[in-house]
N, C-alpha and C positions, 0 to 999 in steps of 0.2 A: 427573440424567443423561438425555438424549436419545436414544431408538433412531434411526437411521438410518429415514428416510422411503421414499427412493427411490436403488437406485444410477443417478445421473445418466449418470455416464461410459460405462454401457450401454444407459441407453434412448435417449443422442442423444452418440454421440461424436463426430459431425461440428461438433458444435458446440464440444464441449469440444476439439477439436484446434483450431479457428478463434481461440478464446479463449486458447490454448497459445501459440499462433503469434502473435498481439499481445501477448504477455506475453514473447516471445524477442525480437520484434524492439522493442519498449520496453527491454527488457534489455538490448541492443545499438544504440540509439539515442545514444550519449555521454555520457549522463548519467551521472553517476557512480551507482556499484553504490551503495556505501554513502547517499546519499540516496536512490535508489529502495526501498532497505530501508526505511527511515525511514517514506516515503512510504506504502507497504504495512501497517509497523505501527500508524499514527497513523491512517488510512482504518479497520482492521480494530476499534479500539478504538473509534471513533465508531461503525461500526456494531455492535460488540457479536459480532463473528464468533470466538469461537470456534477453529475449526478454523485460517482464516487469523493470528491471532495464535499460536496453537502452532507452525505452521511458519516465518513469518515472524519470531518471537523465534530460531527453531533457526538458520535461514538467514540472518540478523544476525550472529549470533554467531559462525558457520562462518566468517563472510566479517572476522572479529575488530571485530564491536561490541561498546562497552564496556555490561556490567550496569547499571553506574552510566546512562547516557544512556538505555536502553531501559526501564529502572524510572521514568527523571522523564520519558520521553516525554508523559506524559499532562499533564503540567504544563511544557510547554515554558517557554514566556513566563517563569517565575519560576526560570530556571534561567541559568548562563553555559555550558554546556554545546556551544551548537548555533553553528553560524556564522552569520552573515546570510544566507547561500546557503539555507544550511537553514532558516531560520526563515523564510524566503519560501514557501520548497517547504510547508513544516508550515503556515503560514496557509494559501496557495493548494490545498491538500488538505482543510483544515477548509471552508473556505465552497465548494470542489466537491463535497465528498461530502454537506455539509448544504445543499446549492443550496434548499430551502424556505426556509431561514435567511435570506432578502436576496437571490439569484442574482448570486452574483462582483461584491461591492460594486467601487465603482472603489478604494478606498482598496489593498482587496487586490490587484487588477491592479496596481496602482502599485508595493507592496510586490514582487510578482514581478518586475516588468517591471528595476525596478533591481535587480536579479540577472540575469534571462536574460534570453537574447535570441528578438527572438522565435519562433525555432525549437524552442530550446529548453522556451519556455511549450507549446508544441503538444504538444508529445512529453509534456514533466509533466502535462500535460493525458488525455492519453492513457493513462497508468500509472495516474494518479489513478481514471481511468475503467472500465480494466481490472482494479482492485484491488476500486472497487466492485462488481462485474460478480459478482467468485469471490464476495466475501460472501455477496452475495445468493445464491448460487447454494448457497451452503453453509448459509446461514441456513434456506434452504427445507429444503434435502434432507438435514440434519443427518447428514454422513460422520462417522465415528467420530472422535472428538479425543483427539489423545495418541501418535500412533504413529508422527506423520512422520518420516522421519531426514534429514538435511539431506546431497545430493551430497555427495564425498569431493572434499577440492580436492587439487591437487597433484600 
Protein backbone atom coordinates (compact mmCIF):
# COMPACT_ATOMS: atom_id res chain seq x y z
CA UNK A 1 0.00 0.00 0.00
CA UNK A 2 0.93 3.55 -0.95
CA UNK A 3 0.70 6.64 1.30
CA UNK A 4 -0.56 9.53 -0.36
CA UNK A 5 2.23 11.81 -1.87
CA UNK A 6 0.80 15.04 -2.35
CA UNK A 7 -2.93 16.43 -1.87
CA UNK A 8 -3.34 17.51 -5.44
CA UNK A 9 -6.74 19.06 -5.38
CA UNK A 10 -5.15 21.64 -2.85
CA UNK A 11 -1.94 22.49 -4.18
CA UNK A 12 -3.55 23.40 -7.75
CA UNK A 13 -7.38 23.27 -7.84
CA UNK A 14 -7.65 25.34 -10.82
CA UNK A 15 -6.50 22.78 -12.62
CA UNK A 16 -8.33 19.88 -11.11
CA UNK A 17 -11.74 22.03 -11.76
CA UNK A 18 -10.29 22.60 -15.57
CA UNK A 19 -9.83 18.69 -15.79
CA UNK A 20 -13.49 18.28 -13.92
CA UNK A 21 -14.98 20.43 -16.57
CA UNK A 22 -13.74 18.23 -19.65
CA UNK A 23 -14.60 15.29 -17.85
CA UNK A 24 -18.63 16.90 -17.67
CA UNK A 25 -18.60 18.09 -20.81
CA UNK A 26 -17.08 14.56 -22.33
CA UNK A 27 -19.85 13.08 -20.13
CA UNK A 28 -22.32 15.27 -21.82
CA UNK A 29 -21.03 15.00 -25.28
CA UNK A 30 -23.64 12.08 -26.61
CA UNK A 31 -21.72 9.52 -26.22
CA UNK A 32 -23.18 7.06 -24.51
CA UNK A 33 -22.52 6.87 -20.53
CA UNK A 34 -22.06 3.15 -20.64
CA UNK A 35 -19.20 3.21 -23.18
CA UNK A 36 -17.59 6.20 -21.81
CA UNK A 37 -17.51 3.79 -18.67
CA UNK A 38 -15.92 1.25 -20.58
CA UNK A 39 -13.56 3.74 -21.89
CA UNK A 40 -12.48 4.86 -18.35
CA UNK A 41 -12.01 1.39 -17.15
CA UNK A 42 -9.91 -0.16 -19.99
CA UNK A 43 -7.55 3.37 -20.03
CA UNK A 44 -7.15 2.86 -16.14
CA UNK A 45 -6.25 -0.97 -16.38
CA UNK A 46 -3.59 -0.25 -19.18
CA UNK A 47 -2.19 2.35 -17.15
CA UNK A 48 -2.34 0.34 -13.79
CA UNK A 49 -4.36 3.34 -12.02
CA UNK A 50 -5.49 2.24 -9.15
CA UNK A 51 -7.65 4.76 -7.66
CA UNK A 52 -9.44 5.34 -11.19
CA UNK A 53 -10.31 1.57 -11.56
CA UNK A 54 -11.94 1.59 -8.02
CA UNK A 55 -14.10 4.43 -8.80
CA UNK A 56 -14.71 3.69 -12.32
CA UNK A 57 -15.78 -0.18 -11.48
CA UNK A 58 -18.24 1.70 -8.70
CA UNK A 59 -19.46 4.07 -11.23
CA UNK A 60 -20.13 1.11 -13.92
CA UNK A 61 -21.90 -0.60 -11.77
CA UNK A 62 -24.08 2.42 -10.33
CA UNK A 63 -24.97 3.10 -13.88
CA UNK A 64 -25.99 -1.10 -14.08
CA UNK A 65 -22.80 -2.62 -15.76
CA UNK A 66 -22.67 -6.19 -15.78
CA UNK A 67 -19.74 -7.91 -13.32
CA UNK A 68 -19.49 -10.33 -15.94
CA UNK A 69 -18.17 -7.65 -18.89
CA UNK A 70 -16.13 -5.53 -16.30
CA UNK A 71 -14.18 -8.89 -15.11
CA UNK A 72 -13.38 -9.78 -19.03
CA UNK A 73 -12.86 -6.16 -19.79
CA UNK A 74 -9.13 -6.78 -19.84
CA UNK A 75 -9.56 -9.66 -22.43
CA UNK A 76 -12.13 -7.95 -24.63
CA UNK A 77 -11.12 -9.42 -28.03
CA UNK A 78 -11.76 -13.19 -26.63
CA UNK A 79 -15.19 -12.30 -25.39
CA UNK A 80 -19.01 -11.85 -27.19
CA UNK A 81 -19.73 -9.73 -24.75
CA UNK A 82 -19.07 -5.98 -26.34
CA UNK A 83 -20.70 -4.66 -29.46
CA UNK A 84 -18.76 -3.40 -32.40
CA UNK A 85 -19.38 0.21 -31.26
CA UNK A 86 -17.70 -0.82 -28.24
CA UNK A 87 -14.96 -2.75 -29.52
CA UNK A 88 -13.94 0.24 -31.60
CA UNK A 89 -14.13 2.45 -28.65
CA UNK A 90 -11.79 -0.35 -26.55
CA UNK A 91 -9.25 -0.65 -29.58
CA UNK A 92 -9.27 3.09 -30.24
CA UNK A 93 -8.54 3.52 -26.27
CA UNK A 94 -5.86 0.85 -26.36
CA UNK A 95 -3.40 2.40 -29.19
CA UNK A 96 -4.54 6.21 -27.48
CA UNK A 97 -3.56 5.56 -24.20
CA UNK A 98 -0.30 3.21 -25.49
CA UNK A 99 0.35 6.01 -28.41
CA UNK A 100 4.32 4.70 -28.04
CA UNK A 101 2.83 1.43 -29.27
CA UNK A 102 2.49 2.51 -33.13
CA UNK A 103 0.74 6.16 -32.75
CA UNK A 104 -3.11 5.39 -33.84
CA UNK A 105 -2.10 2.80 -36.60
CA UNK A 106 -4.62 3.52 -39.49
CA UNK A 107 -6.07 -0.02 -39.09
CA UNK A 108 -7.53 1.37 -35.70
CA UNK A 109 -8.73 4.59 -37.16
CA UNK A 110 -10.58 2.47 -39.69
CA UNK A 111 -11.93 0.10 -36.98
CA UNK A 112 -13.34 3.51 -35.22
CA UNK A 113 -14.14 5.43 -38.13
CA UNK A 114 -16.81 2.40 -39.13
CA UNK A 115 -18.57 3.04 -35.85
CA UNK A 116 -18.45 7.01 -35.42
CA UNK A 117 -18.65 9.63 -36.98
CA UNK A 118 -16.33 11.93 -37.02
CA UNK A 119 -17.57 14.01 -34.22
CA UNK A 120 -18.00 11.50 -32.54
CA UNK A 121 -14.08 10.05 -32.76
CA UNK A 122 -13.20 13.61 -31.45
CA UNK A 123 -15.11 13.62 -28.36
CA UNK A 124 -13.72 9.61 -27.84
CA UNK A 125 -10.79 11.15 -28.49
CA UNK A 126 -11.01 13.34 -25.86
CA UNK A 127 -12.49 11.11 -22.88
CA UNK A 128 -9.77 8.87 -23.85
CA UNK A 129 -7.47 11.66 -23.15
CA UNK A 130 -9.02 12.99 -20.02
CA UNK A 131 -9.20 9.45 -18.51
CA UNK A 132 -5.36 9.34 -19.20
CA UNK A 133 -4.86 12.76 -17.64
CA UNK A 134 -6.57 11.49 -13.94
CA UNK A 135 -4.35 8.38 -14.03
CA UNK A 136 -1.42 9.97 -14.29
CA UNK A 137 -2.40 12.41 -11.96
CA UNK A 138 -3.29 9.71 -9.43
CA UNK A 139 -0.51 7.51 -10.32
CA UNK A 140 1.90 10.45 -9.23
CA UNK A 141 0.01 11.63 -6.28
CA UNK A 142 -1.30 8.23 -4.89
CA UNK A 143 -4.94 9.49 -3.28
CA UNK A 144 -5.99 6.90 -1.01
CA UNK A 145 -7.93 3.83 -2.93
CA UNK A 146 -10.87 2.36 -1.65
CA UNK A 147 -13.30 4.79 -0.44
CA UNK A 148 -14.95 6.33 -3.39
CA UNK A 149 -18.88 5.94 -3.34
CA UNK A 150 -20.42 6.37 -6.60
CA UNK A 151 -23.40 9.66 -6.89
CA UNK A 152 -26.75 8.34 -5.80
CA UNK A 153 -28.88 8.14 -9.20
CA UNK A 154 -32.39 8.65 -9.13
Amino acid sequence: MHEQRIAYWKAFPDGVKALQQLGHIVDNSGLEHSLLELVKMRSSQLNGCAYCLDMHSKDAMAAGETAQRLFALDAWRETTFFTPREQAALAWTEVITNIQQGHAPDAAFAQVKAQFNDDEIVRLTFAITQINSWNRISIAFRPAVGNYQPAKHG
